[in-house]
N, C-alpha and C positions, 0 to 999 in steps of 0.2 A: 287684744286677741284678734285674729284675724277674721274678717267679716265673708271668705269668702271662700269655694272649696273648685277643684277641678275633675273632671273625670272625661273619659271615651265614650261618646254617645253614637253608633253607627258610624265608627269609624273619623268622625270631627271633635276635638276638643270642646268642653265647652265648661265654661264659668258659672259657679250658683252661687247666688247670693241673693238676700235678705226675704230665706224661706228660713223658716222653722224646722229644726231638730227634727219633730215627731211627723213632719209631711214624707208619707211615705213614697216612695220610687213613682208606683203609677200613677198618685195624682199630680204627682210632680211631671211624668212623659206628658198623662193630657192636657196638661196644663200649658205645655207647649207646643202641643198643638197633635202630637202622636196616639193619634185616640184607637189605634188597631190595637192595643192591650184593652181589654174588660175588665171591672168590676160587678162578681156575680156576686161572691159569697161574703169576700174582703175577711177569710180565715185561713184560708191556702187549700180549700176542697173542692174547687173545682178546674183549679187553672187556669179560664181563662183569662187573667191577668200574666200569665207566663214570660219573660224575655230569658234571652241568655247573657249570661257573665264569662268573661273571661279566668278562669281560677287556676292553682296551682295544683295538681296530686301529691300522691304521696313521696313520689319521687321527684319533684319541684319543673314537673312539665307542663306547661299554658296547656288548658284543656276548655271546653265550654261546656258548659254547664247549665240545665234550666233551672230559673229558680223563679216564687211567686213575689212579683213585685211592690203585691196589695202590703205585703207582711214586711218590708224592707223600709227602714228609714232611708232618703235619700244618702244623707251623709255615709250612711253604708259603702256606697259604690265610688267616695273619693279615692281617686287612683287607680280605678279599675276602668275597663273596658268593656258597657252596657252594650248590646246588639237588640233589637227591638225588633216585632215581625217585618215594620218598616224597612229597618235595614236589612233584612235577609232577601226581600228581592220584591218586587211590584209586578205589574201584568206584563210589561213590557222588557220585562227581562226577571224570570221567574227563576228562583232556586227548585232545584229538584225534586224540592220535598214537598215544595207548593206546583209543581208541576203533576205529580205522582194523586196530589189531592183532586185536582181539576180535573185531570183527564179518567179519573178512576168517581169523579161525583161523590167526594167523602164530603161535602160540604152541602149544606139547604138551608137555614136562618143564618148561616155564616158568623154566630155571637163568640159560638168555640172555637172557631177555625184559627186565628191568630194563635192561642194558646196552641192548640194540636201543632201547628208550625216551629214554634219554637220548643217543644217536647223534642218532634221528630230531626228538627236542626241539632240539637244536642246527640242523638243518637245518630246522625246522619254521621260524624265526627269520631265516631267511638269505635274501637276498636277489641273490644269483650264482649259485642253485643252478638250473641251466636246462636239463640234458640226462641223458640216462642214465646216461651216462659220470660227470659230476658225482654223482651219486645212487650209483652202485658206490662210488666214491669214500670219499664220507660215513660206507656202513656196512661199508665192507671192513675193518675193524678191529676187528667183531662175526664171532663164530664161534658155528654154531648146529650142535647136533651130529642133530637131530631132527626138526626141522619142514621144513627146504628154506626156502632162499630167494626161490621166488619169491611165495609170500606176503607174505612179510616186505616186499619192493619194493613189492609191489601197494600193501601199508596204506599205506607212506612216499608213494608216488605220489597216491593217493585223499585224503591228508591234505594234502600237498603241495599238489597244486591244488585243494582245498576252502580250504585259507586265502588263496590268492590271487585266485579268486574271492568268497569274501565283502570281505576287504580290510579286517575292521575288528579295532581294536588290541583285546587281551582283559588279560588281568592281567598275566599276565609280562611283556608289551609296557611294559607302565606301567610296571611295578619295573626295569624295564631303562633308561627313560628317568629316571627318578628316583637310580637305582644309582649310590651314589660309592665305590665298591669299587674299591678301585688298590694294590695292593701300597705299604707306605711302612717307615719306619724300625720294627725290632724288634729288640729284646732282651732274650732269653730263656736261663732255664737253670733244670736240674735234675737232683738229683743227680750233681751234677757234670758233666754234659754241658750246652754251651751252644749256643745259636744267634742267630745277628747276619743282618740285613740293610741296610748303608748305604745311603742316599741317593744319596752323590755317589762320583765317582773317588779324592779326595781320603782320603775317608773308610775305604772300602775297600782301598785299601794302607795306612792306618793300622791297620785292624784285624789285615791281615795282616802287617804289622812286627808288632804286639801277641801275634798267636797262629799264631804258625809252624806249628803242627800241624793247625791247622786245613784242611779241605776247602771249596774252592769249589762250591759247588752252583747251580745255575739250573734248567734244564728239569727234572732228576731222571732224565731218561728212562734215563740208561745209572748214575749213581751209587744211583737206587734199586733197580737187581738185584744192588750188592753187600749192601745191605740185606735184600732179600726173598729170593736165591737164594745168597748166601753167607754171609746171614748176620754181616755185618759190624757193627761200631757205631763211631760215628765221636765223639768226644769233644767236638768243635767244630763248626759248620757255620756258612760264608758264604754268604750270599746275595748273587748278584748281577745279581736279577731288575730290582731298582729303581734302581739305579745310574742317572742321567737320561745320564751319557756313553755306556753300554753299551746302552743301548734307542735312541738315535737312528740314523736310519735317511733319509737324504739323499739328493738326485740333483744331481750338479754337472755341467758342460761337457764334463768329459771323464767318468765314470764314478759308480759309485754307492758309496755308503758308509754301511757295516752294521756298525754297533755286535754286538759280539760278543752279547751278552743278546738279541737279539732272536729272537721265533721263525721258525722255517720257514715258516708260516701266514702268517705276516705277510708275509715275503720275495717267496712266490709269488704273494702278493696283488700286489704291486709289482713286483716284475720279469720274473713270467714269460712275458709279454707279450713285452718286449725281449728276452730270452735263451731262448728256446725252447729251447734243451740244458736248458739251468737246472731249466725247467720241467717239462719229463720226467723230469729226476733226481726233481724233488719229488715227480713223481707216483707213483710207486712207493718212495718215502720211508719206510719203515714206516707206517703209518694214519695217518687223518685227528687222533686222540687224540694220537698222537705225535708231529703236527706242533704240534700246537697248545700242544705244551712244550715239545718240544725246540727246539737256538739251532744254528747254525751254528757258531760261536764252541766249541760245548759240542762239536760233532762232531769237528772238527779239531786240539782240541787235546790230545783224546786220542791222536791219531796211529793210531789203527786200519786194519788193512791190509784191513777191509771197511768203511770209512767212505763211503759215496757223495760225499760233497761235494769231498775231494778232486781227483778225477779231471778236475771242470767247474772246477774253480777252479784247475789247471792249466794248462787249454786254453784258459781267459780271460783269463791272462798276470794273476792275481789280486795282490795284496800284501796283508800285514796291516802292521799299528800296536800294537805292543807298547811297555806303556805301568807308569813306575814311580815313585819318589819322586823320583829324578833326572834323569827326561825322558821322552820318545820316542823310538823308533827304528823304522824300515818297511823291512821284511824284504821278498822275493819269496817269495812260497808255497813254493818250490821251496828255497830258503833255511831257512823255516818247519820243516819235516820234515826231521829227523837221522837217524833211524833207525827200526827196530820201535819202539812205543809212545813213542817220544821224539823232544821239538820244542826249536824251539831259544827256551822260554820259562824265565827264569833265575827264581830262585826269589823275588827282589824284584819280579818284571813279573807282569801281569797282559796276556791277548788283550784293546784296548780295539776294533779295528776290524778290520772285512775290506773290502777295495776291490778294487772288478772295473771294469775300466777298458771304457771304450764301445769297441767296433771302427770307428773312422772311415777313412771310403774315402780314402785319398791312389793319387794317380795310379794311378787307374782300378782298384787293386787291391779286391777282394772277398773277406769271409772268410765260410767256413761253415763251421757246425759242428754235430756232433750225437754224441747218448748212446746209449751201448749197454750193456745191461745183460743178464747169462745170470744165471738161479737159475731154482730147480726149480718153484717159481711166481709168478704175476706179481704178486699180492698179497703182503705181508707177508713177506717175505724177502730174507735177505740175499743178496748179491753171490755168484755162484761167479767170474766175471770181470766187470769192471766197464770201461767205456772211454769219454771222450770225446775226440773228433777234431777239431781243429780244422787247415784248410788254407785259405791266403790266396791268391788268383789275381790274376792282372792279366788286360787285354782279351786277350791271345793264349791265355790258358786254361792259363800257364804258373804252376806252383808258386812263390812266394815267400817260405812259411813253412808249416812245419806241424810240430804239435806232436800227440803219441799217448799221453797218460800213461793208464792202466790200472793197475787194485789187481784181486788175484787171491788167494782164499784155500782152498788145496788140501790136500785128505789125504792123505799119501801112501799109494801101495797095503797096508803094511802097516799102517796106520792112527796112526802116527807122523809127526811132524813136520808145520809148519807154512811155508806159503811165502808170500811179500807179492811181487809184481809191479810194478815200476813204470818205464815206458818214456819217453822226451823225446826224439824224431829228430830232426836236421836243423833243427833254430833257428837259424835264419839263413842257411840253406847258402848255401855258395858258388857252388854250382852249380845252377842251377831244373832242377828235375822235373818232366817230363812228367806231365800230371794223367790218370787213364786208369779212375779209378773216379767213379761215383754217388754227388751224398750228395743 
């Protein structure tokens, strides 16, 4: 097996070998000497560990991306193209966004500023980014313990629309149009720990017939805190970022169909237009960095009793496609989750799809639906109750379905015990209910 893996680091090629699997990204940067990334939090909540990636959207166009590098195994970015605050510009020849920062004083202990940089590098590049709301968005996933924020907005704004009024491409624009950086086949190991990433569907249950103890990995978002905050190490790891069945991402006549691999990022790009619940779940999703690894796929099947995704893909009458050496099968969501941390994926299957089927109006009926979400604030946190509603009417305004599932995760008073919440009323009822609330 080959000892040895490749990736774009600011633009130079460079060779890694005889690190460890579970060494993630940024001890891996300071380790070679790129110490402008931080280590605050080492669980993806404060950012400043932040770089950008090179990645694909939904339409397979090189796009950059922030993502948190505390939470990424190196072998992650084999084949990709890493940009670091290093590489985005120095004093002596400053990028725009670290110029916007200086001249406007968004910076004073300087520990956040590398992160805020490549937040604002990512959105410097974007072209959806249109309102303020979109702008909170971008660097709600930065934490600044010092300077206040509304500097730090100003720079991003002043930089923000400086480059769309000049309007012309500068260097990273180029490397971005040239960039063939795509996650592909690897295999890797040392010292006895390995790491695989397959190609195809095929491939990937071959590996995992081959190495049963091995761990599925994708985003990292939630398996890199058993790394960086428990301490884990894992002997094995599968990738199954590049899988081409787990990344596709389709819209059919009746509903849409999302390859488990794919990210949140990409989802809300595509759907949240149609599903406005959807859409609000995502927006309060953990950060912008966090969408732009984590999968949906990766969320649910941890079965977490504060997983946001849940709750909308019960009220969408969702299904998945669990998928093995010996076929298919399509579960209902509801079917999907057995219990606390446990789904009903057998230890031969893999999640290959999630399907959320359209809401089509038959006779006259109407569905609405919407997210509710209680935590302590409205950035970066999890659920203290979590709910979406969905109730279906006809023209006399009379109930014909509704469904309430909700995850709740409480302490109790004496600061023991854990409680999961989850409710489904009236599916189908027999009898129509009078509709007497707002949504």
């Amino acid at each position: 097996m080959p000892s040895d893996f490749q990736f774009l680091l600011n633009g130079l090629p460079v060779s890694v070998k005889e690190v460890s699997p579970n060494l993630t990204l940024l001890e891996y940067l300071r380790r070679t000497g790129l110490t402008g990334s931080k280590e605050g939090c080492a669980e993806g909540d404060c950012g400043a560990c932040s770089v950008a990636i090179i990645e694909r959207d939904g339409d397979g166009n090189p796009v950059y991306r922030a993502v948190n590098s505390c939470l990424m195994p190196v072998c992650l970015v084999a084949g990709r193209e890493v940009v670091s605050v290093e590489g985005i510009g120095c004093s002596k020849n400053m990028h725009p966004v670290q110029r916007a920062m200086a001249e406007g004083f968004g910076s004073q202990c300087g520990y956040c500023t590398p992160g805020f940089i490549c937040s604002m590098f990512e959105g410097y590049y974007r072209d959806d980014l249109h309102t303020h709301d979109d702008l909170d968005d971008q660097l709600s996933g930065n934490l600044c313990r010092c300077t206040g924020y509304r500097p730090i907005r100003d720079a991003a704004i002043e930089a923000f629309t400086d480059r769309r009024r000049k309007n012309k491409p500068d260097d990273f624009t180029e490397r971005l149009k040239k960039s063939e950086s795509k996650p592909g086949r690897v295999e890797y190991e040392y010292a006895g720990e390995s790491f695989f990433r397959p190609m195809s569907l095929a491939e990937l249950l071959r590996l995992r017939k081959e190495n049963p103890q091995a761990r599925l990995i994708a985003g990292a978002t939630e398996l890199g805190l058993d790394i960086t905050k428990r301490f884990k190490r894992f002997p094995s790891l599968i990738s199954v970022e590049a899988v081409m069945e787990l990344k596709e991402i389709k819209s059919t006549a009746t509903g849409w169909h999302i390859g488990a691999a794919v990210t949140l990022t990409e989802i809300e790009d595509k759907l949240a237009e149609e599903y406005p619940s959807l859409g609000d779940m995502l927006r309060v999703f953990g950060s912008r960095q966090i969408r732009n690894r984590a999968t949906m796929g990766g969320n649910i099947v941890t079965a977490s009793p504060i997983g946001d995704s849940a709750p909308v893909l019960f009220a969408l009458d969702a299904s998945v496609i669990l998928a093995s050496e010996s076929g298919e099968r399509t579960l209902s969501i509801g079917e999907f989750f057995v219990a606390y941390r446990k789904t009903a994926l057998q230890d031969n299957e893999v999640l290959k799809t999630i399907i959320i089927p359209r809401a089509l109006a038959v006779d006259g009926v109407t569905r609405k639906t919407a997210w509710f979400k209680v935590s302590k604030r409205r950035e970066m946190d999890i659920s203290t109750v979590a709910g979406c509603f969905t109730v279906d009417c006809d023209k006399q305004n009379v109930v014909r379905h509704i469904c309430l599932p909700m995850v709740a995760w409480l302490q109790c008073l004496r600061g023991r015990g854990r409680l999961k919440l989850r409710c489904s009323a009236n599916r189908g009822a027999r009898k129509p209910l009078r509709l007497f609330c707002r949504f």
